[in-house]
C-alpha positions as a Python dict, from the first residue, in 0.01 Angstrom:
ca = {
    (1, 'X'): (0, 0, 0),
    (2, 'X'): (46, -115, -388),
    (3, 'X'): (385, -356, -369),
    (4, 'X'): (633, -252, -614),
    (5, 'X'): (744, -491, -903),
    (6, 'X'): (1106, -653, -894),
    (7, 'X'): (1261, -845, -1258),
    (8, 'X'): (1468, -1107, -1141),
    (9, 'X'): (1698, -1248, -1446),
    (10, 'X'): (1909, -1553, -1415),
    (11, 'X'): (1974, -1850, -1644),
    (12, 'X'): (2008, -2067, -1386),
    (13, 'X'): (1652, -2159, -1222),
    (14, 'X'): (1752, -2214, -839),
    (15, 'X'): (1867, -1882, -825),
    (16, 'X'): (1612, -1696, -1000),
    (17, 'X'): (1383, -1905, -695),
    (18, 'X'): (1605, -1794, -435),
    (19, 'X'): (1573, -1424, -515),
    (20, 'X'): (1193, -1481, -543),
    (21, 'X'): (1199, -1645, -207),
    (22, 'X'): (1368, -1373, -59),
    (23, 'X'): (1190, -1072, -202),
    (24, 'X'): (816, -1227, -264),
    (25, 'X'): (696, -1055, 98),
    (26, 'X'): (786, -724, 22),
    (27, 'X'): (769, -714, -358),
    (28, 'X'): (575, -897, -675),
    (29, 'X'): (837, -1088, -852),
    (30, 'X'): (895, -1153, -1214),
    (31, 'X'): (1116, -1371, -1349),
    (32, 'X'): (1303, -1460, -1611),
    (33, 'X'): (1612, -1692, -1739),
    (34, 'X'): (1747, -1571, -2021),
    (35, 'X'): (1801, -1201, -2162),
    (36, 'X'): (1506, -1217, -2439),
    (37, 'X'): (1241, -1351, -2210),
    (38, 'X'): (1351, -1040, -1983),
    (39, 'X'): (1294, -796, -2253),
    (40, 'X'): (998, -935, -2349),
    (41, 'X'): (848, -954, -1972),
    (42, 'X'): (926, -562, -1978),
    (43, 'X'): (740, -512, -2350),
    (44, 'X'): (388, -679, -2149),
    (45, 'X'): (475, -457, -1827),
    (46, 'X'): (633, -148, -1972),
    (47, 'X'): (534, 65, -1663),
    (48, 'X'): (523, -178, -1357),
    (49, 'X'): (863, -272, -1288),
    (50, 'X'): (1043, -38, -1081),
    (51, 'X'): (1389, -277, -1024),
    (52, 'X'): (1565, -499, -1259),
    (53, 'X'): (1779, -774, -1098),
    (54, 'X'): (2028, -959, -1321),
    (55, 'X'): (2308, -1214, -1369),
    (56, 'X'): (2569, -1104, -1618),
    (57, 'X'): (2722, -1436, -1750),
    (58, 'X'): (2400, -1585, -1908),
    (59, 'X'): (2373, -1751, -2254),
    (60, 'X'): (2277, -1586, -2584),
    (61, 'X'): (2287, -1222, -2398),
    (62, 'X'): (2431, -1124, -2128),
    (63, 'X'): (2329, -885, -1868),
    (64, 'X'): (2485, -592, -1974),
    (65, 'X'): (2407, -650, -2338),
    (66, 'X'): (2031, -689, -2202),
    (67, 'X'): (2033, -361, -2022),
    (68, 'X'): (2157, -197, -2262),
    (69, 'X'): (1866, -297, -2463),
    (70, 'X'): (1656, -199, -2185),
    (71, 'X'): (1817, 187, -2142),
    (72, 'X'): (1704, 232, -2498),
    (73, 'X'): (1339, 125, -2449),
    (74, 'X'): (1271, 115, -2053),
    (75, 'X'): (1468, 364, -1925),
    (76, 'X'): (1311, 436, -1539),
    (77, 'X'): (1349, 32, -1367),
    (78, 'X'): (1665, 81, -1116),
    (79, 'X'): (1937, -130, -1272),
    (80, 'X'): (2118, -425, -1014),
    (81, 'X'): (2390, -651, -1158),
    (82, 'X'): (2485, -952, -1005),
    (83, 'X'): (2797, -1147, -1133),
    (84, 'X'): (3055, -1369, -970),
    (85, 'X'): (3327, -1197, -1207),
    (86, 'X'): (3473, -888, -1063),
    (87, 'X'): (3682, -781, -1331),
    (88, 'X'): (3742, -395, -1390),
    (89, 'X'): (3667, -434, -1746),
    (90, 'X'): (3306, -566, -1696),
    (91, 'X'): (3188, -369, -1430),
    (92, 'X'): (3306, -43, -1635),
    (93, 'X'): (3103, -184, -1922),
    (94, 'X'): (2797, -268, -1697),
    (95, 'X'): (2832, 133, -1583),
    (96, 'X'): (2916, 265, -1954),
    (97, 'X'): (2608, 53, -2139),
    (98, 'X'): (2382, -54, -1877),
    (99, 'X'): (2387, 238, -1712),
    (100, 'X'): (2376, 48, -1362),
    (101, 'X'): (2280, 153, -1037),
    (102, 'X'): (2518, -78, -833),
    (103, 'X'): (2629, -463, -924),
    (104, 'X'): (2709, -759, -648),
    (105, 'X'): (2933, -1002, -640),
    (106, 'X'): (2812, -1387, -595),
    (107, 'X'): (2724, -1560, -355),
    (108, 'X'): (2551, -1270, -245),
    (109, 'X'): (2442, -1199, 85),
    (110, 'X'): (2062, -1208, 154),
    (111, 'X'): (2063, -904, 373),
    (112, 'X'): (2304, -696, 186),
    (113, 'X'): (2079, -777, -105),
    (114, 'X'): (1777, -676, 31),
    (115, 'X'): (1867, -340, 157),
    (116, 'X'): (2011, -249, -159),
    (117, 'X'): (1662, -309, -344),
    (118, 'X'): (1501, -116, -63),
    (119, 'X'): (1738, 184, -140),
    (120, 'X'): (1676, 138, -548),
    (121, 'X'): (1306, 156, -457),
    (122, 'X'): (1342, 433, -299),
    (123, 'X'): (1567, 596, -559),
    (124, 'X'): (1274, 476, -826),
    (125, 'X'): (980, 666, -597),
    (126, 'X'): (1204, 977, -552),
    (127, 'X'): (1305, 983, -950),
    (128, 'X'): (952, 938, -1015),
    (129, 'X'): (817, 1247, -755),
    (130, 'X'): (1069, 1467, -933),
    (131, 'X'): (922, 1380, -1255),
    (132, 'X'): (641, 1509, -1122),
    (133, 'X'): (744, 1814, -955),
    (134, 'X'): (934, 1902, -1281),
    (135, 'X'): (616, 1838, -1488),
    (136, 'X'): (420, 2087, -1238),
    (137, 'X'): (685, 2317, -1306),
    (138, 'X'): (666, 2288, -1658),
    (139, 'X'): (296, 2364, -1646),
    (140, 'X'): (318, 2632, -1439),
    (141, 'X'): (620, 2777, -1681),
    (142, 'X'): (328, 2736, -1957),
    (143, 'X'): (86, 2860, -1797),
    (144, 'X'): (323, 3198, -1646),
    (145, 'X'): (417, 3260, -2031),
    (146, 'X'): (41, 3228, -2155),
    (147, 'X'): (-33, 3498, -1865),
    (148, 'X'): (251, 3696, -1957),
    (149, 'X'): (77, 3680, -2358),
    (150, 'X'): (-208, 3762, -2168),
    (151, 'X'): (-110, 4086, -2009),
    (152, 'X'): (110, 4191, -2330),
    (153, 'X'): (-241, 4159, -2511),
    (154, 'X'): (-438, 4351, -2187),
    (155, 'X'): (-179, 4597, -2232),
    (156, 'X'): (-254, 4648, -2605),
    (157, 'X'): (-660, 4629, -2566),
    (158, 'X'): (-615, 4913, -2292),
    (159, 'X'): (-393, 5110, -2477),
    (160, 'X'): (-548, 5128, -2797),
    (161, 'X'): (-912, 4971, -2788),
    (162, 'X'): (-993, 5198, -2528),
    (163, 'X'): (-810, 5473, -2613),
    (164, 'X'): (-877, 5544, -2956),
    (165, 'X'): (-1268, 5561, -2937),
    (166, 'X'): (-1216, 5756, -2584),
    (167, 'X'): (-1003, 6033, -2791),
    (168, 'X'): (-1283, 6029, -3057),
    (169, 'X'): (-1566, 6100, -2832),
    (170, 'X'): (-1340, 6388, -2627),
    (171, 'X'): (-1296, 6548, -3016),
    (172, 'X'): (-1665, 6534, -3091),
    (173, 'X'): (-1746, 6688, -2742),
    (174, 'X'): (-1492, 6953, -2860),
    (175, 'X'): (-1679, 7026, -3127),
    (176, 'X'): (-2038, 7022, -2945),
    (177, 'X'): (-1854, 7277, -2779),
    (178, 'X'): (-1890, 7548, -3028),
    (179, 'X'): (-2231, 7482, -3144),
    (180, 'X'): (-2541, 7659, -3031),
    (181, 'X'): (-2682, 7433, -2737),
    (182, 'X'): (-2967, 7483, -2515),
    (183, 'X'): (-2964, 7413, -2114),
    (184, 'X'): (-3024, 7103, -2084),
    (185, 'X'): (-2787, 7021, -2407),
    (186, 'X'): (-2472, 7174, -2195),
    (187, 'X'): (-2598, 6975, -1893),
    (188, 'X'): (-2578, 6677, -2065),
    (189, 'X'): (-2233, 6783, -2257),
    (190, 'X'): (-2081, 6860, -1890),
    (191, 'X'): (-2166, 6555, -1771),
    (192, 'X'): (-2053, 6369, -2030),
    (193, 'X'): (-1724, 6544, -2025),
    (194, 'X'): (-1644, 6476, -1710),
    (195, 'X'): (-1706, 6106, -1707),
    (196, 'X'): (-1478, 6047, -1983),
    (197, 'X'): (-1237, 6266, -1824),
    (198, 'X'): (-1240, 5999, -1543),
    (199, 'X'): (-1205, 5724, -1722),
    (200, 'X'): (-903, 5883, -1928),
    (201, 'X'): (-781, 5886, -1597),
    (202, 'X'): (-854, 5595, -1505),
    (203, 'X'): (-689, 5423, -1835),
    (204, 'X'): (-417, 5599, -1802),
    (205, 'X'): (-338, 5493, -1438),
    (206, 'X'): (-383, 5147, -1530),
    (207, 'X'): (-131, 5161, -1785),
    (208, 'X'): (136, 5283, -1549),
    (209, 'X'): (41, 5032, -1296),
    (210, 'X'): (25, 4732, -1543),
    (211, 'X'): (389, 4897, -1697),
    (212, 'X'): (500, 4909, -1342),
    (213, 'X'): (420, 4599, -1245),
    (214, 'X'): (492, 4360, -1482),
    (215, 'X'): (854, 4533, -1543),
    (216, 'X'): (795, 4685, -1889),
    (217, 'X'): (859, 5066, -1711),
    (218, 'X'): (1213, 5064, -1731),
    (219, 'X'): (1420, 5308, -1490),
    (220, 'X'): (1644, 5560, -1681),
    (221, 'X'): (1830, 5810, -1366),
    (222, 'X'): (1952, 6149, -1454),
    (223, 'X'): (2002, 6423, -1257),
    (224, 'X'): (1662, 6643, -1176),
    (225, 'X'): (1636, 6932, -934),
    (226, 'X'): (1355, 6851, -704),
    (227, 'X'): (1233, 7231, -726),
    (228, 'X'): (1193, 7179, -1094),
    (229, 'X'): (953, 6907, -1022),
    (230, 'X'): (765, 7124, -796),
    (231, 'X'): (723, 7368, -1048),
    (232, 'X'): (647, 7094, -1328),
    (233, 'X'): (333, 7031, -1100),
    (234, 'X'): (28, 6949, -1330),
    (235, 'X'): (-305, 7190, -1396),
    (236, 'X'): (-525, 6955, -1179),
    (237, 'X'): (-312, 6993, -829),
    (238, 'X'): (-265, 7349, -933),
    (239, 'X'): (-635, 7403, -947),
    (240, 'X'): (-737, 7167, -612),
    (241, 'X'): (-409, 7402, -408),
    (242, 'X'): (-601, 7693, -545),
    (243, 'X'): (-955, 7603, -423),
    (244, 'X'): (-881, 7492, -108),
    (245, 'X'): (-652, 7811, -46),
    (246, 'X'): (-355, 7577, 45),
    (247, 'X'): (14, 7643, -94),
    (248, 'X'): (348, 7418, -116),
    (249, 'X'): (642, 7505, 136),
    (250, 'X'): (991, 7334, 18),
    (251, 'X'): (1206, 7207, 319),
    (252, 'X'): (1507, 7062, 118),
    (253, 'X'): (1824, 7005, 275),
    (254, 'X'): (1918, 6859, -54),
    (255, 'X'): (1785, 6949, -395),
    (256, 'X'): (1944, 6713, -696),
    (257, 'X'): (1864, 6370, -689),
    (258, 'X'): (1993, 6136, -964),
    (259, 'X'): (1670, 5934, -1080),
    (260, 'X'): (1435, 5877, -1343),
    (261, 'X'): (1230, 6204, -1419),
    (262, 'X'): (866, 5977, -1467),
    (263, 'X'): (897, 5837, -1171),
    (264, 'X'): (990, 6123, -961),
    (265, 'X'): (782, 6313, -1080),
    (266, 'X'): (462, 6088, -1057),
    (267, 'X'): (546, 5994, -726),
    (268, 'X'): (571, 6382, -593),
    (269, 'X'): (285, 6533, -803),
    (270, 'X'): (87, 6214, -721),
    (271, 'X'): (165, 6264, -291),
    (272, 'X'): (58, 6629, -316),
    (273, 'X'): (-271, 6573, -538),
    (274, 'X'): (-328, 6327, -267),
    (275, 'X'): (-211, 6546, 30),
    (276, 'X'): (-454, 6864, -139),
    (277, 'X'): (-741, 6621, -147),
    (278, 'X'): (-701, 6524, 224),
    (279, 'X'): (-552, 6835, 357),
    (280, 'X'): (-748, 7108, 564),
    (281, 'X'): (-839, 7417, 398),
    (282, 'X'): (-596, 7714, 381),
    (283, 'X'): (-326, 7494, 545),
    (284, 'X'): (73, 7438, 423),
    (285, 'X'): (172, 7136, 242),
    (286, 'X'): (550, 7021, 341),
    (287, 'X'): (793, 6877, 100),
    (288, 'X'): (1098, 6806, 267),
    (289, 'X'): (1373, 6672, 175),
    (290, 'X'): (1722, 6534, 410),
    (291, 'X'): (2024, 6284, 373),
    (292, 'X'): (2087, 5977, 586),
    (293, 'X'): (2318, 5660, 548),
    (294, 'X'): (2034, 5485, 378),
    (295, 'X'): (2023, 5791, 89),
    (296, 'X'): (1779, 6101, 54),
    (297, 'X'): (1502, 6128, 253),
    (298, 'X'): (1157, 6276, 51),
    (299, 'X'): (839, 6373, 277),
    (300, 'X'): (512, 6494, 179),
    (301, 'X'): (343, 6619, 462),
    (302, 'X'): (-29, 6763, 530),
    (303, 'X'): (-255, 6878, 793),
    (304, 'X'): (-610, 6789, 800),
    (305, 'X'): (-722, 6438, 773),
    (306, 'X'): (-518, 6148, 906),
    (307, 'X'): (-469, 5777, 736),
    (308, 'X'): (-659, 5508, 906),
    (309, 'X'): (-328, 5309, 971),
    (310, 'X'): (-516, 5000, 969),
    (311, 'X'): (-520, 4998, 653),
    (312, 'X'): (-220, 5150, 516),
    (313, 'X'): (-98, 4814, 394),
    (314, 'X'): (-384, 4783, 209),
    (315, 'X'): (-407, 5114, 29),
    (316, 'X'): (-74, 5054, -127),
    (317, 'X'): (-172, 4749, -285),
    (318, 'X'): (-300, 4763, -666),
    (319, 'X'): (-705, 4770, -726),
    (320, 'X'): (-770, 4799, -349),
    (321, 'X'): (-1156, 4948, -360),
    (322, 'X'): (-1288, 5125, -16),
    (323, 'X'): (-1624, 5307, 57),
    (324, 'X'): (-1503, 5609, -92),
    (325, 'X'): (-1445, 5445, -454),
    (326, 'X'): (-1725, 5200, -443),
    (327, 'X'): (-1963, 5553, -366),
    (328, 'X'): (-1763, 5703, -752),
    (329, 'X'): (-1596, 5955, -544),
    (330, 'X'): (-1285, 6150, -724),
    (331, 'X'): (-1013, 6011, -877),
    (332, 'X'): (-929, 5635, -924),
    (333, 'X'): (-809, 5543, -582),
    (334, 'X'): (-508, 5400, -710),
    (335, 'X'): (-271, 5668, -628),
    (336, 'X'): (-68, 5557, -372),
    (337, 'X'): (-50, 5193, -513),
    (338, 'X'): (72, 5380, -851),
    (339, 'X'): (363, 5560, -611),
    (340, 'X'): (433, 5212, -451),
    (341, 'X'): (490, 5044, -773),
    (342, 'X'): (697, 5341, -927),
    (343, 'X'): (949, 5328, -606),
    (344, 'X'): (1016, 4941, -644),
    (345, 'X'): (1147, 5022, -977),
    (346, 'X'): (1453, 5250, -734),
    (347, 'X'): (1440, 5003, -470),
    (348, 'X'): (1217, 5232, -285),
    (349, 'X'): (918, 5223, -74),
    (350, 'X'): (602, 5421, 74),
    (351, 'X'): (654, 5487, 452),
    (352, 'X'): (276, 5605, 587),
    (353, 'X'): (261, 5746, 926),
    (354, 'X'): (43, 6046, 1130),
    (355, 'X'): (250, 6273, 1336),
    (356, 'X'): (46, 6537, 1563),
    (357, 'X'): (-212, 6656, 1322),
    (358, 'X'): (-12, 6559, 1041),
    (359, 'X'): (-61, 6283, 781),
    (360, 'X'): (328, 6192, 680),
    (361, 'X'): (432, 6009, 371),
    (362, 'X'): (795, 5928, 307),
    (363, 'X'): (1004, 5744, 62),
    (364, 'X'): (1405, 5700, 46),
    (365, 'X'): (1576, 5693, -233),
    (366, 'X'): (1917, 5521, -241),
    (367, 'X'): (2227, 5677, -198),
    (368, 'X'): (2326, 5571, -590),
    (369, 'X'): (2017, 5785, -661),
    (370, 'X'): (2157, 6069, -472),
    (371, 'X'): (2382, 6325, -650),
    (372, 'X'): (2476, 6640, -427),
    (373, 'X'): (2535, 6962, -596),
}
């Protein structure tokens, strides 16, 4: 183990000895008897000494004046005073300007003496792991605010860099559209609509889940019938209940909620395009609705295929890919992480469960989101 480095300061030579007698063991000593030879010992070893021992009555400077001096350049060495003068007056000064750690009184006694250093090296050691930490921290505060650039800039390069030449090519399909094409021509068209379709889609569930995420979606409650966001259901779920012959039955104990419209309403039409999808053919989708202590109770409930519960924690967590999305099947497979992310912003959460030949999924919002009519 590397010894730490003690200063020793005295103008008298038989004590500066003594202290280097007592301390040599345990510690390198450097020494000095006079306040400028001190200084100038810490100018050659600006970063070695870890505890400065001193007298105070010394000629030309005297201990205090020399820490002070040293406080200005050398800041980290613990500071010790010895002096055989216990006036008020000078040990306020030593506090005041030299910015001691703790001062003696002569004679001193050896073991007294020695546990103090011990404790100012360990003071020095702990100062200097803090430095440390706080440095870490300090990085890691860098580095969080050049991510935070670096999302803002994500954000921007989604929104528009993608966008914009996504909405041109969906125009010029529009208008390939209404000119005289051949077979193959609209084959090719179709295809190409629907793949930018999906990755419209796709960009635009990324968006909310970045907004979401990194706090930029802001929550804004007012008071929304949950029938009206039934009926505000979009042309997509409208067109997958159609196909597979499967309608919506409302169960609601309770119908106005106070809460932000987007989110409600992304969460719901989101749990139903996903309970469609999953659901048996010509079957009933449930939403029902309840109050408890802990606020109003929302379900979205389906019969047909059930959720592997081993990994419901998983399919709630953003840009979680199975064997469904890895073989390009419909939709973006972010879904339910989109509705997980939504509810944080009302201190919410997904609840997954099967029940019979149910799949179940439930949220609760809190009872400040609740507003009975």
């Amino acid at each position: 183990m590397m010894k730490h480095t003690i200063l020793c300061v005295d103008d008298e030579v038989d004590n500066v000895e003594a202290l280097e007698r007592l301390f040599r063991k345990k510690y390198n000593v450097l020494k000095a008897t006079s306040g400028p030879m001190a200084l100038d010992i810490l100018d050659q070893y600006p970063n070695e000494i870890t505890v400065i021992i001193t007298d105070q009555r010394m000629p030309l400077m005297t201990g205090v004046q020399m820490l002070e001096k040293v406080v200005e350049k050398h800041p980290n060495p613990i500071r010790l005073l010895l002096t055989g003068y216990t006036d008020l007056e000078s040990v306020i000064e030593a506090v005041n300007k030299g910015q001691i750690s703790r001062y003696l009184t002569k004679p001193w006694d050896p073991v007294d003496l020695q546990q103090t250093v011990d404790q100012a090296v360990e003071r020095f050691v702990l100062s200097e792991e803090l430095k440390i930490k706080n440095w870490e921290l300090e990085k890691a505060l860098t580095e969080l605010k050049t991510l935070d650039h670096v999302k803002n800039q994500f954000m921007i390069l989604i929104n528009h860099e993608l966008k914009t030449p996504l909405t041109s090519i969906l125009n010029f399909l529009s208008l390939l559209k209404e000119t005289s094409l051949d077979e193959d021509q609209e084959k090719y068209i179709s295809r190409i609509q629907k793949n930018s379709d999906r990755l419209k889609d796709l960009i635009h569930d990324v968006l909310i889940l970045m907004r979401s995420e990194t706090g930029l979606l802001q929550s804004n409650p007012v008071d929304i019938r949950l029938t009206q966001v039934i009926q505000e259901i979009p042309l997509i779920v409208q067109e997958s209940l159609q196909k597979k012959n499967q309608k919506i039955v409302l169960k609601l104990d309770i119908d106005h909620v106070l809460v932000d419209p987007f989110i409600i309403k992304e969460v719901i039409h989101r749990l139903i395009h996903n309970a469609t999808k999953f659901g048996s053919e010509g079957t009933v989708i449930y939403v029902i609705s309840s109050t408890s202590s802990a606020g109003t109770i929302i379900s979205i409930e389906n019969q047909g295929s059930q959720f592997n519960l081993k990994i419901t924690g998983k399919l709630v967590q953003p840009f979680f890919l199975d064997e469904n999305i890895m073989h390009h099947s419909s939709g973006t497979g972010m879904g339910l992480a989109i509705c997980q992310s939504l509810l944080k912003r009302v201190q919410s959460s997904l609840q997954i469960q099967n029940t019979n030949q149910c799949a179940k999924v439930t949220f609760v919002l809190p009872p400040e989101s609740e507003k009975i009519i």
